[in-house]
Backbone as JSON Lines, residues from 0, in Angstrom:
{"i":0,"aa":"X","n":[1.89,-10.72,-7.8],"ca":[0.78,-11.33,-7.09],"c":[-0.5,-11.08,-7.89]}
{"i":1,"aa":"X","n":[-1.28,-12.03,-8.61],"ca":[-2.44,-11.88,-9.04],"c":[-3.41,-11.35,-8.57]}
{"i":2,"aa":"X","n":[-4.36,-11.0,-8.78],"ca":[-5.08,-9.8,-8.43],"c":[-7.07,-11.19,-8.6]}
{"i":3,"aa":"X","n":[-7.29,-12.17,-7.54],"ca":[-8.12,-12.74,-7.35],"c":[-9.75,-12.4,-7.76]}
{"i":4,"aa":"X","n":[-9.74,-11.04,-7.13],"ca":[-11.11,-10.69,-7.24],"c":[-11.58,-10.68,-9.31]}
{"i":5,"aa":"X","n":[-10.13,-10.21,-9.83],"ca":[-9.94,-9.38,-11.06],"c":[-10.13,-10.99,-11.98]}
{"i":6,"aa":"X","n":[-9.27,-12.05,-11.59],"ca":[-9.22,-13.16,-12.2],"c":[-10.97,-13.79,-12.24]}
{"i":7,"aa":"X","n":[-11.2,-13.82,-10.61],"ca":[-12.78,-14.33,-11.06],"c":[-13.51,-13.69,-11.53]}
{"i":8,"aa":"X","n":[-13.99,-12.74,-11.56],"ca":[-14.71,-11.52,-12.51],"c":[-14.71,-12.07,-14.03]}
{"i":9,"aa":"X","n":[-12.96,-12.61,-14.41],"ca":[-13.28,-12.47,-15.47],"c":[-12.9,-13.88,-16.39]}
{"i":10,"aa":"X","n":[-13.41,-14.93,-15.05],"ca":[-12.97,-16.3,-15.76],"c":[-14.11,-17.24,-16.46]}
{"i":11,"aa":"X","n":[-15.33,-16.27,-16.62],"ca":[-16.7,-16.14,-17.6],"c":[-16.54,-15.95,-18.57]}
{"i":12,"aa":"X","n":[-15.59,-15.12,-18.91],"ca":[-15.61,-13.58,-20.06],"c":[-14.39,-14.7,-21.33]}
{"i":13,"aa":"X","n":[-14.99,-14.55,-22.51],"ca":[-14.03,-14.39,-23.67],"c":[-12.71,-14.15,-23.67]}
{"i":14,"aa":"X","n":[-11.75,-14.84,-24.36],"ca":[-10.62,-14.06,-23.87],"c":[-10.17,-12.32,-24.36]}
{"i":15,"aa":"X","n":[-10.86,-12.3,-25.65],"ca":[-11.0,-10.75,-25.6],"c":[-10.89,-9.76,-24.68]}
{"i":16,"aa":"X","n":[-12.29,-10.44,-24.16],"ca":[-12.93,-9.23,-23.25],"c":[-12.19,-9.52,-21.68]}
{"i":17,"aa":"X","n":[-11.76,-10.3,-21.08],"ca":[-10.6,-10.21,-20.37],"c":[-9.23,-9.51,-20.64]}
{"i":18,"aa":"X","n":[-8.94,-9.52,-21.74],"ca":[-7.84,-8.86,-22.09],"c":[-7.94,-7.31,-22.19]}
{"i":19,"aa":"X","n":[-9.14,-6.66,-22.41],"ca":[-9.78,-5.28,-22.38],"c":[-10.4,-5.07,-20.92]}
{"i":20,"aa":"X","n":[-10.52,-5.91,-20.36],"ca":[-10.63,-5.62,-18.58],"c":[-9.28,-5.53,-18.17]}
{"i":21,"aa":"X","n":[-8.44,-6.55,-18.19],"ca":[-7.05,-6.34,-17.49],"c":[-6.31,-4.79,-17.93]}
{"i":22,"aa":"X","n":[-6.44,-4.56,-19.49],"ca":[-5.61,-3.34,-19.88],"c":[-6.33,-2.52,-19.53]}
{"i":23,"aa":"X","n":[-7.22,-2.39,-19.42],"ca":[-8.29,-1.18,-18.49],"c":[-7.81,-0.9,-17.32]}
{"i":24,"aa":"X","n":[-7.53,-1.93,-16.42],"ca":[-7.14,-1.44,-14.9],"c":[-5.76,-1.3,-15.14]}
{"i":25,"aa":"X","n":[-5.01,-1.48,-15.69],"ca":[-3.7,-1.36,-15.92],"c":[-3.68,-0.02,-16.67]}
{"i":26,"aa":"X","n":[-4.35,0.88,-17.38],"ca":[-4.29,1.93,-17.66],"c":[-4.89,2.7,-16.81]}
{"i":27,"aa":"X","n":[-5.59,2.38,-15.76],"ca":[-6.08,3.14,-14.89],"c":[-5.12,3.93,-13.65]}
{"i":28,"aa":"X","n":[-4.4,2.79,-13.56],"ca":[-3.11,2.57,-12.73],"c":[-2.41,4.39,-12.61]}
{"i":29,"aa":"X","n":[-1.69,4.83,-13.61],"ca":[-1.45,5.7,-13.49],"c":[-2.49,7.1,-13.07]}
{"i":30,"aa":"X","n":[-3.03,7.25,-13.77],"ca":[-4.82,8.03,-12.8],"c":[-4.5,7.9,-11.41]}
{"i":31,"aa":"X","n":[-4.82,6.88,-10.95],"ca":[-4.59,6.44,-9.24],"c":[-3.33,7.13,-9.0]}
{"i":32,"aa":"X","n":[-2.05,7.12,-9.39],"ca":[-1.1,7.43,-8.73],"c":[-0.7,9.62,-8.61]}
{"i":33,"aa":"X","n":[-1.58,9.45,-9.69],"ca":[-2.12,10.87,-10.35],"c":[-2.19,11.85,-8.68]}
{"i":34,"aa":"X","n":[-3.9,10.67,-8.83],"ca":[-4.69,11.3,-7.67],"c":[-4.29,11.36,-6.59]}
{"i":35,"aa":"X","n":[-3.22,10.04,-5.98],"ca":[-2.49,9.9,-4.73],"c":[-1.94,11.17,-4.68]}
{"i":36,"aa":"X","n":[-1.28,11.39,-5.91],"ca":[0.18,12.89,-5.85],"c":[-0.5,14.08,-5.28]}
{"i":37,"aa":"X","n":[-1.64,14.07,-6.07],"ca":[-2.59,15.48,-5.67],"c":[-3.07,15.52,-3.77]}
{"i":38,"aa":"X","n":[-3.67,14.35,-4.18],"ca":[-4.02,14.42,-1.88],"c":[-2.95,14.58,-0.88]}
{"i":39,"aa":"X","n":[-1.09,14.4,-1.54],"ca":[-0.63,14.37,-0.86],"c":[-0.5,16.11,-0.94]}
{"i":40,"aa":"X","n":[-0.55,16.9,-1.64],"ca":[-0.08,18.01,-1.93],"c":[-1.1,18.76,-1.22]}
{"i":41,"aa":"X","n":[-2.16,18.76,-1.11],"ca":[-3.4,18.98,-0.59],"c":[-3.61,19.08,0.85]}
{"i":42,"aa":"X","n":[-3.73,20.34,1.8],"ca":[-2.98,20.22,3.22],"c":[-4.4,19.25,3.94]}
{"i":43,"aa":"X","n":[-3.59,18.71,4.81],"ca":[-4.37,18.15,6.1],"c":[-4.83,18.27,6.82]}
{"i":44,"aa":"X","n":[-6.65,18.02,6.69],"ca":[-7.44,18.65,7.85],"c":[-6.69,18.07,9.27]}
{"i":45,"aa":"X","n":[-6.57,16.98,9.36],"ca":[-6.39,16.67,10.98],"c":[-5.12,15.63,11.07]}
{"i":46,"aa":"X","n":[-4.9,15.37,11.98],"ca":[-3.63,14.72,12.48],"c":[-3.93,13.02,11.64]}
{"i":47,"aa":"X","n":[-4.74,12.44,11.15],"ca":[-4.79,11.06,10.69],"c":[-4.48,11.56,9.3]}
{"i":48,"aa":"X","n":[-4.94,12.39,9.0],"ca":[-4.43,12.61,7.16],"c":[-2.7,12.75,7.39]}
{"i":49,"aa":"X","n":[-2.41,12.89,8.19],"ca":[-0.86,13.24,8.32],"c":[-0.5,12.25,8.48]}
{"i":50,"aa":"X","n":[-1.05,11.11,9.57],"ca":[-0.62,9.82,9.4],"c":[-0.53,8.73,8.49]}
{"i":51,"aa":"X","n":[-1.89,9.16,7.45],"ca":[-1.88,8.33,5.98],"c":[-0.62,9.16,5.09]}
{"i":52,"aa":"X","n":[-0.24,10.11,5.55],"ca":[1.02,10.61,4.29],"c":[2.08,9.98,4.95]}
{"i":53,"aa":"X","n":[2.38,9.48,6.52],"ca":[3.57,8.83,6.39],"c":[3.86,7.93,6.18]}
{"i":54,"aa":"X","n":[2.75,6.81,6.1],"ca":[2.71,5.48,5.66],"c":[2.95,5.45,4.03]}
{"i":55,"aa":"X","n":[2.97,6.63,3.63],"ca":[3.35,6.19,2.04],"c":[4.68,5.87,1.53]}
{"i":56,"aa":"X","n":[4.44,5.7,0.72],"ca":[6.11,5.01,0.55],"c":[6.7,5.28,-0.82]}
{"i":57,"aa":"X","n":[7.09,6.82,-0.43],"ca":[7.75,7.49,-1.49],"c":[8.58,7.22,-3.11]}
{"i":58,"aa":"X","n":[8.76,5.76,-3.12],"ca":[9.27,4.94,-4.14],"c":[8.0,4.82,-5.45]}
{"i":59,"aa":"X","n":[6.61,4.62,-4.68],"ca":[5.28,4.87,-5.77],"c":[5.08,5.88,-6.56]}
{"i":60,"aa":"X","n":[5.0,7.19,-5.35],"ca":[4.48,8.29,-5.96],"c":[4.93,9.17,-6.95]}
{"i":61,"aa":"X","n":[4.58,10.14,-7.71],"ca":[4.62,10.93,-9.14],"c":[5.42,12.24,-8.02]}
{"i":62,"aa":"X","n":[5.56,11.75,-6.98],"ca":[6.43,13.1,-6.46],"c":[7.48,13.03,-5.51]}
{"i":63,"aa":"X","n":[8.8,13.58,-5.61],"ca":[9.69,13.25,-4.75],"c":[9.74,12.86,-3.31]}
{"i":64,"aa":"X","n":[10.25,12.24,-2.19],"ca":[10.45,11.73,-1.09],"c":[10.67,13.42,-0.38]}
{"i":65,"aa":"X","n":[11.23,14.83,-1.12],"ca":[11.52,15.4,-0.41],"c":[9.87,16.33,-0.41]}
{"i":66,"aa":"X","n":[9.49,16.23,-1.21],"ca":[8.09,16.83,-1.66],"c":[7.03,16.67,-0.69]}
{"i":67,"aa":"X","n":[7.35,15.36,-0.52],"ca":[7.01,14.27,0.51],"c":[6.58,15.28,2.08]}
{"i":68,"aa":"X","n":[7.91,15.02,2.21],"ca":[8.23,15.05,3.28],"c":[8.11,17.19,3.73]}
{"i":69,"aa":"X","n":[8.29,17.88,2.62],"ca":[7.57,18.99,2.92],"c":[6.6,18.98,3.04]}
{"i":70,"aa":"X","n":[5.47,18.37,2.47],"ca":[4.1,18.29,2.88],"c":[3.66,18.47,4.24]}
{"i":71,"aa":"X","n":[4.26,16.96,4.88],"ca":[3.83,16.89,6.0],"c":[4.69,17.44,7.28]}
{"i":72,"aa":"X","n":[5.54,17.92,6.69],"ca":[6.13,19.26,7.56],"c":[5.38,20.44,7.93]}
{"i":73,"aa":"X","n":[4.88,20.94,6.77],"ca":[3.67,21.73,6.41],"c":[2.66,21.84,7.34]}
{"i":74,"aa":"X","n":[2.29,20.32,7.35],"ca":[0.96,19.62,7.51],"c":[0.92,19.92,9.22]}
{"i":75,"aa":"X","n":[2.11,19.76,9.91],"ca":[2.12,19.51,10.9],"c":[2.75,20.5,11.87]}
{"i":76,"aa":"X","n":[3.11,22.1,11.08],"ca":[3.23,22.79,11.58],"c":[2.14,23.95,11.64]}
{"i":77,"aa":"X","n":[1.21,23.82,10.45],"ca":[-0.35,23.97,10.53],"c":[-1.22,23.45,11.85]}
{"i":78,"aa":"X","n":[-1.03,22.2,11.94],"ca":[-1.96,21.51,12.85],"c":[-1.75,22.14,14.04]}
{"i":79,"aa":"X","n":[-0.13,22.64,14.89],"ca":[0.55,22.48,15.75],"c":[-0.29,24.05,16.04]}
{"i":80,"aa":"X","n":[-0.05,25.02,14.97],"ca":[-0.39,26.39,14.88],"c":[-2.33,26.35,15.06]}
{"i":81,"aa":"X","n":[-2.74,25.57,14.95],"ca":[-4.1,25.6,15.15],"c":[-4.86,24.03,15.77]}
{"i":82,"aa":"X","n":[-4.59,24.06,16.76],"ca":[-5.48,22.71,17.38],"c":[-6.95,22.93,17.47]}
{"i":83,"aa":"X","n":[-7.35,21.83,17.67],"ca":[-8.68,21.96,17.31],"c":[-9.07,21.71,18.91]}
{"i":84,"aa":"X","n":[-10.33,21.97,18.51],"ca":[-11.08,22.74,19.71],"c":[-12.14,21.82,20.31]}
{"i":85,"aa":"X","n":[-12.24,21.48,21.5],"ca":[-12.55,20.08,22.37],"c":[-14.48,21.06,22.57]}
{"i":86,"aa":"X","n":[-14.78,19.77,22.84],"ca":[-16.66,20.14,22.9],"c":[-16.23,19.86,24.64]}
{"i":87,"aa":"X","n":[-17.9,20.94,24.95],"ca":[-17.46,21.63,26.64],"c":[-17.76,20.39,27.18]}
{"i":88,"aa":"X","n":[-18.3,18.7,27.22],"ca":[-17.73,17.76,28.14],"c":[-16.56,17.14,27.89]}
{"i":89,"aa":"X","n":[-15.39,17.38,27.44],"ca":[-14.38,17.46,27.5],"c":[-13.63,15.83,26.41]}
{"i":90,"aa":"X","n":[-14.54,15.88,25.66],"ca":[-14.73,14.43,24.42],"c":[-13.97,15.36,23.16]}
């Protein structure tokens, strides 16, 4: 699936310099998946960071499905061990 925003950006540009934009984000690519690996490893302040680790979809990431899935085992026996603490009108 083409990437729209990326095509018009660069349907001005030389073909050079399109070709050094596209391999740019395409080398970037791995970085991103880098950084994904690291946040998943990285414990979870609150119950929605736990919910963005299950929506991932272990087939992407630079780290195993079981890695995975210790995380937010982790994640959620942390949370369970420390709930957070309600303001006195009861919000």
């Amino acid at each position: 699936m083409p990437n729209n925003a990326v095509r018009a950006a660069a349907e001005g540009m030389p073909e050079i310099n399109r070709r050094r934009l596209l391999l740019g984000l395409a080398s970037a690519l791995p970085l991103y998946w880098e950084a994904v690996a690291n946040l998943v490893r990285t414990p979870a302040p609150d119950a929605a960071a736990v919910m963005w680790k299950r929506k991932l979809n272990p087939n992407y990431l630079l780290i195993t499905a079981e890695e995975l899935a210790e995380a937010i085992a982790k994640d959620e026996a942390f949370l369970a061990a420390h709930p957070a603490k309600m303001k006195r009108d009861g919000r």
